[in-house]
C-alpha positions in Angstrom: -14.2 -22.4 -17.0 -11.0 -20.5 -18.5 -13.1 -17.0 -17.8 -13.5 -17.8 -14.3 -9.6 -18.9 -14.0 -8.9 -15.4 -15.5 -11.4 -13.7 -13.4 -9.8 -15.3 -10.2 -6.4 -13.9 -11.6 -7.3 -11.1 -12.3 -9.0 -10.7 -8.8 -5.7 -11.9 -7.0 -3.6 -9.1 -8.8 -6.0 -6.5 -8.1 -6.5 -7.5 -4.4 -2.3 -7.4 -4.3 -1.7 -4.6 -6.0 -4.1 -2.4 -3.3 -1.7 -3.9 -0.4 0.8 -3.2 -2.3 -0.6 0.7 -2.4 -2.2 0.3 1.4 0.9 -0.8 2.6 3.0 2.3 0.7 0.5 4.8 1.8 0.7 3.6 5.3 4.6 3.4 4.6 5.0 7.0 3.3 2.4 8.6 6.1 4.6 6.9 8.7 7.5 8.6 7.4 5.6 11.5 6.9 4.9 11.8 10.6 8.0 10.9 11.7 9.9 13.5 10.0 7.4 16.2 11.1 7.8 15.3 14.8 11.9 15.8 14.1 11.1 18.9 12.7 9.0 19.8 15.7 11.8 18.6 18.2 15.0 19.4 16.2 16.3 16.3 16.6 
């Protein structure tokens, strides 16, 4: 009963913490892009 409670923790903090990274990656491309089509128009 307690394993399973810490398994189901654990599996809520891992399942955030890859957002967490999904949602910086996506974040950080974004910016990535962005600044490369400034670049491109000299804006």
């Amino acid at each position: 009963m307690l394993n399973q409670l810490v398994l189901s923790v654990a599996d809520v903090q891992n399942t955030t913490i890859s957002n967490i990274v999904v949602v910086t990656g996506s974040f950080v491309l974004l910016l990535a892009l962005l600044k490369k089509l400034c670049v491109e128009c000299n804006c």
